[in-house]
N, CA, C and O atoms as a printed pandas DataFrame, in Angstrom:
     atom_number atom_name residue_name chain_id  residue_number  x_coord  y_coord  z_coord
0              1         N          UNK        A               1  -15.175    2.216   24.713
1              2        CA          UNK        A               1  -15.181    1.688   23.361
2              3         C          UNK        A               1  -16.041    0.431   23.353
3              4         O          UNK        A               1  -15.753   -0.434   24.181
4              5         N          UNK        A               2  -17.155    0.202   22.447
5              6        CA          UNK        A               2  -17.852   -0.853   22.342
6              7         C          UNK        A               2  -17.150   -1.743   21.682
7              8         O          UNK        A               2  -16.395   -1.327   20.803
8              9         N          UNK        A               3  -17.247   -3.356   21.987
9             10        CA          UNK        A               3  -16.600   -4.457   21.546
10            11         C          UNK        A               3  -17.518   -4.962   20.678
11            12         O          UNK        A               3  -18.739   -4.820   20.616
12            13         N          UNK        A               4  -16.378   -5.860   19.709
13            14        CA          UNK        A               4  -17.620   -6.981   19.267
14            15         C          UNK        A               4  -16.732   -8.335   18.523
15            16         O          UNK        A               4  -15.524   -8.237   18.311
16            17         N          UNK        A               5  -17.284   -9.206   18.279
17            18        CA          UNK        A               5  -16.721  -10.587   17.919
18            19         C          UNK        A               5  -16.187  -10.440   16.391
19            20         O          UNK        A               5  -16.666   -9.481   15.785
20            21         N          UNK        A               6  -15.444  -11.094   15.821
21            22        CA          UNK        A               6  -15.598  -11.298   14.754
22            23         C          UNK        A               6  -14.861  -12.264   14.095
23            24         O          UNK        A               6  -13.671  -12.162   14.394
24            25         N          UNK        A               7  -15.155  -13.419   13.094
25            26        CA          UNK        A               7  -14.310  -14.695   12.878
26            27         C          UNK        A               7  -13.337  -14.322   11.896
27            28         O          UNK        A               7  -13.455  -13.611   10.898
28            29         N          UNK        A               8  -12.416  -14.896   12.336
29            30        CA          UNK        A               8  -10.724  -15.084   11.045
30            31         C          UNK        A               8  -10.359  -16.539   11.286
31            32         O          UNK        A               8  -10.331  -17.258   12.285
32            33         N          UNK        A               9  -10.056  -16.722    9.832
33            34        CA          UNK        A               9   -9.445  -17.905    9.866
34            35         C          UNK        A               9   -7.915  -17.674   10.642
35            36         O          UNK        A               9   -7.340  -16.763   11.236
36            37         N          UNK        A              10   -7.606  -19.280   10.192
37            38        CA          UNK        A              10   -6.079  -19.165   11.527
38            39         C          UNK        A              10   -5.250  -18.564   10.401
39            40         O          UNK        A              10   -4.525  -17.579   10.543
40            41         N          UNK        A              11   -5.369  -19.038    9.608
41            42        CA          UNK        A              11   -3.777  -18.348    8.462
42            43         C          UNK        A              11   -4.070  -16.896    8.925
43            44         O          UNK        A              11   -3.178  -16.385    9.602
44            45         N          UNK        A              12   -5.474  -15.945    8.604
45            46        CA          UNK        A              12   -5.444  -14.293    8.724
46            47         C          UNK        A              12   -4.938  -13.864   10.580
47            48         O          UNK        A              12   -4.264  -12.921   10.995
48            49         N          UNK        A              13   -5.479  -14.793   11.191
49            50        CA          UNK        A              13   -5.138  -14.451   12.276
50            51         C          UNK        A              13   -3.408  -14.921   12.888
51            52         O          UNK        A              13   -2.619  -14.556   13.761
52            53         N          UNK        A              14   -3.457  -15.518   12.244
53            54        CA          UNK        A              14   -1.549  -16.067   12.188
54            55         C          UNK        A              14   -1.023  -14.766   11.866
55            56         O          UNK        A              14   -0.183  -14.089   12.458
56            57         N          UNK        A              15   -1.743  -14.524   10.712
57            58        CA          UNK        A              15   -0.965  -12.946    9.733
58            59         C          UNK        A              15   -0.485  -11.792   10.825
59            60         O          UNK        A              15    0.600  -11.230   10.979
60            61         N          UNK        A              16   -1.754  -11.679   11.518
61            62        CA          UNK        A              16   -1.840  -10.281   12.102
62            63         C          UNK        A              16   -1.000  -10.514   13.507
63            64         O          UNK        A              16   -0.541   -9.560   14.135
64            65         N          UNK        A              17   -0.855  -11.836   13.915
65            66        CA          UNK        A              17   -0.334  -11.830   15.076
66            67         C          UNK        A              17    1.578  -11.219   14.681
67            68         O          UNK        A              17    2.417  -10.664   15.390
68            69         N          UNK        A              18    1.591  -11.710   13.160
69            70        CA          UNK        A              18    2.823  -11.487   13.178
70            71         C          UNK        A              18    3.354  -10.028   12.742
71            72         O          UNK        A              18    4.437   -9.465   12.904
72            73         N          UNK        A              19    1.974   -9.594   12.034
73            74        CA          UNK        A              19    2.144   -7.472   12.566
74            75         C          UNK        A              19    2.232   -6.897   13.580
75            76         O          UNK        A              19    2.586   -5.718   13.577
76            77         N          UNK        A              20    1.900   -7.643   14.886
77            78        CA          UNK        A              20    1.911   -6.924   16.154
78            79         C          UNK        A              20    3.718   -6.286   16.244
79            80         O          UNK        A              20    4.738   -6.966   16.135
80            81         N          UNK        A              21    3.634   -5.167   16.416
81            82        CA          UNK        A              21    4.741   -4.308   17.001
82            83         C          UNK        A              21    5.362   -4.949   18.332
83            84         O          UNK        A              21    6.550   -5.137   18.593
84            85         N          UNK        A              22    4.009   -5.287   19.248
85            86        CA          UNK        A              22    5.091   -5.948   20.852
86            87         C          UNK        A              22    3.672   -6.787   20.764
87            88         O          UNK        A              22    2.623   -6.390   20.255
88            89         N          UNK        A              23    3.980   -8.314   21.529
89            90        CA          UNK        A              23    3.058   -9.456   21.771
90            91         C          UNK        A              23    1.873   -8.768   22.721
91            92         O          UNK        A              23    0.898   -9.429   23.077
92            93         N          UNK        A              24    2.011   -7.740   22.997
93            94        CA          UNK        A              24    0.468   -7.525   23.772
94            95         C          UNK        A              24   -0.439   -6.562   23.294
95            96         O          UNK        A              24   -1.522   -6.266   23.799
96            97         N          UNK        A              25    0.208   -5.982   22.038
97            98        CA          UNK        A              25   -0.809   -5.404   21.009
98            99         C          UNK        A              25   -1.712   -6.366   20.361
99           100         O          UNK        A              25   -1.764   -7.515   19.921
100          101         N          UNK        A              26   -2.814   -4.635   20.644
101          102        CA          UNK        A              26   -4.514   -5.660   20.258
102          103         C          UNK        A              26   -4.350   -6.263   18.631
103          104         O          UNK        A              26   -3.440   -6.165   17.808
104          105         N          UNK        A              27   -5.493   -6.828   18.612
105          106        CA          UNK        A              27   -5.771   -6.905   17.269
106          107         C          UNK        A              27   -6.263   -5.544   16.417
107          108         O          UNK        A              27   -5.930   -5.282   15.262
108          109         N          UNK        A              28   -7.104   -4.778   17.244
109          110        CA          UNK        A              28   -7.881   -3.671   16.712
110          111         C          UNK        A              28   -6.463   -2.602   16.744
111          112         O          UNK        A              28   -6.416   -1.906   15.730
112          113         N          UNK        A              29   -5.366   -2.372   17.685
113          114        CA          UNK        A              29   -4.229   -2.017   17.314
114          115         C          UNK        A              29   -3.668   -1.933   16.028
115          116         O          UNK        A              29   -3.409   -0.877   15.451
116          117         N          UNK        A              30   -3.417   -3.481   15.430
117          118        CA          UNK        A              30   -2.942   -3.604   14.262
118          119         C          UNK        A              30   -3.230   -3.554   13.254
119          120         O          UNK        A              30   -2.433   -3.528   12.316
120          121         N          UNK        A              31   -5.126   -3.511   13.107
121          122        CA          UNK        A              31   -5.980   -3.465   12.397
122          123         C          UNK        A              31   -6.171   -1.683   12.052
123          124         O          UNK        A              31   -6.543   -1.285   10.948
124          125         N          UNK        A              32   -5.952   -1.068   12.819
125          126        CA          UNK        A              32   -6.457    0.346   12.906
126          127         C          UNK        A              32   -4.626    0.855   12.278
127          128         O          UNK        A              32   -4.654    1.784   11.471
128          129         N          UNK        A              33   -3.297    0.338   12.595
129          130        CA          UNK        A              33   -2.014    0.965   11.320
130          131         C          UNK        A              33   -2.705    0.587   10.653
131          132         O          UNK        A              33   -3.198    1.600   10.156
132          133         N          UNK        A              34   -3.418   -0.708    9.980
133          134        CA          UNK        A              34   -2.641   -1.007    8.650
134          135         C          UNK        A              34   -4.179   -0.009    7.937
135          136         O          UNK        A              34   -4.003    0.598    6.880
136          137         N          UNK        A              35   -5.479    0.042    8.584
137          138        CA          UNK        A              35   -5.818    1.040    7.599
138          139         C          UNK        A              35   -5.339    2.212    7.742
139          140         O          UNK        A              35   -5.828    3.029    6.962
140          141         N          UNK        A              36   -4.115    2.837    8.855
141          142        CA          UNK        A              36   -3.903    4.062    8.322
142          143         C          UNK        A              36   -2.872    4.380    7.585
143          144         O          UNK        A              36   -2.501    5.448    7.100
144          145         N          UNK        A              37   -2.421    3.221    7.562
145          146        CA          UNK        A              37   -1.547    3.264    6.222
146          147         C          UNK        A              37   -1.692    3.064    4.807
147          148         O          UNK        A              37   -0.761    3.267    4.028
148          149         N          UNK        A              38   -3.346    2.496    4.287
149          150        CA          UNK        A              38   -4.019    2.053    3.188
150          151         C          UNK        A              38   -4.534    3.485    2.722
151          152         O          UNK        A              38   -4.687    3.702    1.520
152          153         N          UNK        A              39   -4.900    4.821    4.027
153          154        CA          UNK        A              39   -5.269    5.824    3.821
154          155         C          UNK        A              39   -4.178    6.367    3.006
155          156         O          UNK        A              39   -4.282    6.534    1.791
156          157         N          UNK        A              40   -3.232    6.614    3.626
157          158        CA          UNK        A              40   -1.931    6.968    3.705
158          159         C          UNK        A              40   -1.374    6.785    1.871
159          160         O          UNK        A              40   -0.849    7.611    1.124
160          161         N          UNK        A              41   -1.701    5.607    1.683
161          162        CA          UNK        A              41   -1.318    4.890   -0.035
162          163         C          UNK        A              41   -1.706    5.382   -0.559
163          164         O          UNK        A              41   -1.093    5.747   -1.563
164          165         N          UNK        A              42   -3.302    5.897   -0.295
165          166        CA          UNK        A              42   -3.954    5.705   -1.402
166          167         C          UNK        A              42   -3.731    7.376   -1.495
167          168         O          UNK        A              42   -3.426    7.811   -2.605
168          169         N          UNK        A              43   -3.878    8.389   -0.309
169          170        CA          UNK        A              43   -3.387    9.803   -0.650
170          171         C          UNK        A              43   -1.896   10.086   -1.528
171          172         O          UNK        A              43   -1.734   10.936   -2.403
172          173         N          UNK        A              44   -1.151    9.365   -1.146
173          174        CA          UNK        A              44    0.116    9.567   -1.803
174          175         C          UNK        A              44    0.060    9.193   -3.430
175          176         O          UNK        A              44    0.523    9.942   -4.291
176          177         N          UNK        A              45   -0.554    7.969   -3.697
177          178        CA          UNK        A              45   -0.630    7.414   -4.650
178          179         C          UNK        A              45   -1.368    8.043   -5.600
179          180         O          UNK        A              45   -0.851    8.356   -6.673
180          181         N          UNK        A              46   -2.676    8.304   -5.316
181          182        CA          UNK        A              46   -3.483    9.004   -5.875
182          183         C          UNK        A              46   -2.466   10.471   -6.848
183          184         O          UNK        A              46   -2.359   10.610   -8.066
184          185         N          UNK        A              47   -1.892   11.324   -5.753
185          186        CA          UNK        A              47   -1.337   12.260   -6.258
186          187         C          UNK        A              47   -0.070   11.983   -6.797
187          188         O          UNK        A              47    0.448   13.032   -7.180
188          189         N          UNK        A              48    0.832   10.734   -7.033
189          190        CA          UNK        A              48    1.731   10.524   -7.504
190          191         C          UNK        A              48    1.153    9.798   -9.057
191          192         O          UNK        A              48    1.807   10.012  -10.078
192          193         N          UNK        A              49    0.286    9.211   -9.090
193          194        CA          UNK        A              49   -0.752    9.447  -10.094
194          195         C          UNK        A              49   -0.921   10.372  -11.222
195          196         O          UNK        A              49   -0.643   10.348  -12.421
196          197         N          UNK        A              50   -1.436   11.136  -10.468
197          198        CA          UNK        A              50   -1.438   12.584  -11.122
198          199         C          UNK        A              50   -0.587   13.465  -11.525
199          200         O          UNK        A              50   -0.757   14.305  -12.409
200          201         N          UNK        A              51    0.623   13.227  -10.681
201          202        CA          UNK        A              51    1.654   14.025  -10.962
202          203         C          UNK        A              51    2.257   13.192  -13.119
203          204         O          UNK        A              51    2.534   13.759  -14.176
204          205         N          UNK        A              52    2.195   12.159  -12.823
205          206        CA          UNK        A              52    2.636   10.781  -13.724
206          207         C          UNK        A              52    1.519   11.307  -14.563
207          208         O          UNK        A              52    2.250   11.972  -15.297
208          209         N          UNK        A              53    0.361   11.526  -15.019
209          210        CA          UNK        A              53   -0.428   11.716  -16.036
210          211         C          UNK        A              53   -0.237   13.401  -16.591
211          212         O          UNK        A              53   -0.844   13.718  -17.613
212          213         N          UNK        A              54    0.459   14.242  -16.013
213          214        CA          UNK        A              54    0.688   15.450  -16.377
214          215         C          UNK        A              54    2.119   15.300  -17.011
215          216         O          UNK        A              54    2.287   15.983  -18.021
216          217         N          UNK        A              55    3.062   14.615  -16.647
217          218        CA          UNK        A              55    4.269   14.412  -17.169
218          219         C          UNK        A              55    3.841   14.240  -18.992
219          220         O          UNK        A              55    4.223   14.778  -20.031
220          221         N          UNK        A              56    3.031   13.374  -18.685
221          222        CA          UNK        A              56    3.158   12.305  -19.825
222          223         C          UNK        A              56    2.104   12.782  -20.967
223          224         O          UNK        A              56    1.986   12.453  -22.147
224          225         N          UNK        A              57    1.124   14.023  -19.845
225          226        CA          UNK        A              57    0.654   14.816  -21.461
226          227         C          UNK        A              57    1.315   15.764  -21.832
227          228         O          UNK        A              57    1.115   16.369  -22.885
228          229         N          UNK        A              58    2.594   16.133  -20.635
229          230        CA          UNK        A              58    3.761   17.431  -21.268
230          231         C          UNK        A              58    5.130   16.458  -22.246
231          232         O          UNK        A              58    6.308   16.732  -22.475
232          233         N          UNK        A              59    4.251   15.259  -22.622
233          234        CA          UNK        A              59    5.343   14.315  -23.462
234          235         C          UNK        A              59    6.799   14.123  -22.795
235          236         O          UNK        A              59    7.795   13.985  -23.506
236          237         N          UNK        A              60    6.866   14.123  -21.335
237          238        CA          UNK        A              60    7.710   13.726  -20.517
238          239         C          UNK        A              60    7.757   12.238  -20.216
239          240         O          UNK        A              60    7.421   11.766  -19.130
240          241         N          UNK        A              61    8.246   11.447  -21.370
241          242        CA          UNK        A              61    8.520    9.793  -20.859
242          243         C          UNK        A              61    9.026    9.279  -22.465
243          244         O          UNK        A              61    9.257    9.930  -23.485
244          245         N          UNK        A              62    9.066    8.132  -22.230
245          246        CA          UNK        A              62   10.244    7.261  -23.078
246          247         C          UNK        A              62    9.122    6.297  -23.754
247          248         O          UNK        A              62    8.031    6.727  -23.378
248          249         N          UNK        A              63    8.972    5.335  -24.475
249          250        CA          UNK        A              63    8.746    4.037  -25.315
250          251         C          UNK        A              63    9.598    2.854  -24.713
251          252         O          UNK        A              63   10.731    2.884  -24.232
252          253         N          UNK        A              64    8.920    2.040  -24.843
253          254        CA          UNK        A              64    9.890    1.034  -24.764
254          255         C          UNK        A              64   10.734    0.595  -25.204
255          256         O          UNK        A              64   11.559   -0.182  -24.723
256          257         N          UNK        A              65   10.592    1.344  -26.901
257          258        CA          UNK        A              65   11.723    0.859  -27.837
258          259         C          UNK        A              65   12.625    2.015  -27.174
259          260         O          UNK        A              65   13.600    1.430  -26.704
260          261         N          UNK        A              66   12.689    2.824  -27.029
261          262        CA          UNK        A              66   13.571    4.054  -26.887
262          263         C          UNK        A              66   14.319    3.382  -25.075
263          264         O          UNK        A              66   15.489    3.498  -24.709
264          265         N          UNK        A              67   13.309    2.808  -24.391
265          266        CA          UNK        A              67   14.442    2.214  -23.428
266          267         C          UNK        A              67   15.359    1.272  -23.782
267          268         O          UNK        A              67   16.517    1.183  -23.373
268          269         N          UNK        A              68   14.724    0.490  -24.654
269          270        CA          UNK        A              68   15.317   -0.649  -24.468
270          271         C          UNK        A              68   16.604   -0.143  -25.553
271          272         O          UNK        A              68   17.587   -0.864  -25.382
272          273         N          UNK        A              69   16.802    0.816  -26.518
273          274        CA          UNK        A              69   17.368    1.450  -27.348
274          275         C          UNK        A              69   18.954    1.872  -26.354
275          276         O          UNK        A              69   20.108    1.463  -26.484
276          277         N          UNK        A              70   18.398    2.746  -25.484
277          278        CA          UNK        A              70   19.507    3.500  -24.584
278          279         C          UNK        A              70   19.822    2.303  -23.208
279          280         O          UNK        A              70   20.324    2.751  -22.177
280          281         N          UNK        A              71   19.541    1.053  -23.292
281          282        CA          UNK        A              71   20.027    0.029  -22.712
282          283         C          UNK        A              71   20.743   -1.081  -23.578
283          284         O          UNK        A              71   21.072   -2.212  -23.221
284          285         N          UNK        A              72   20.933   -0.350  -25.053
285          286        CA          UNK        A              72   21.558   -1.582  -25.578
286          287         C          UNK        A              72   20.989   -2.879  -25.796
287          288         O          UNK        A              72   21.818   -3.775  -25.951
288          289         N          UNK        A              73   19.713   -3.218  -25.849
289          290        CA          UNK        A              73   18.761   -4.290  -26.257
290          291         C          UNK        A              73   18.354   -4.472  -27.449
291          292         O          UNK        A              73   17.565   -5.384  -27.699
């Protein structure tokens, strides 16, 4: 694997030290979850998305007056 440098301030690098799973995980370790979990968001999200814009052209959802109606507001 080729290396290479790269600058963080101390607060970002404070951050990530405190994502490490165990104190001798890399940086590129912690760097490489958290984008596979940004992948991860954005697949889920994306289609939870979608699922939410089909509801709501089969007129599946509420108003706000109509919540706040059946909450007694």
């Amino acid at each position: 694997m080729a290396t290479t440098t790269i600058q963080l301030s101390t607060d970002l690098k404070r951050s990530l030290e405190g994502m490490k799973l165990h104190p001798r995980e890399t940086f590129n370790d912690v760097l490489e979850r958290i984008l596979e979990d940004l992948r991860e968001l954005d697949t889920t999200t994306s289609a939870e998305i979608e699922e939410a814009r089909r509801e709501i052209r089969a007129g599946k959802y509420l108003t706000s007056d109509q919540v706040r109606k059946a909450m007694g507001f």
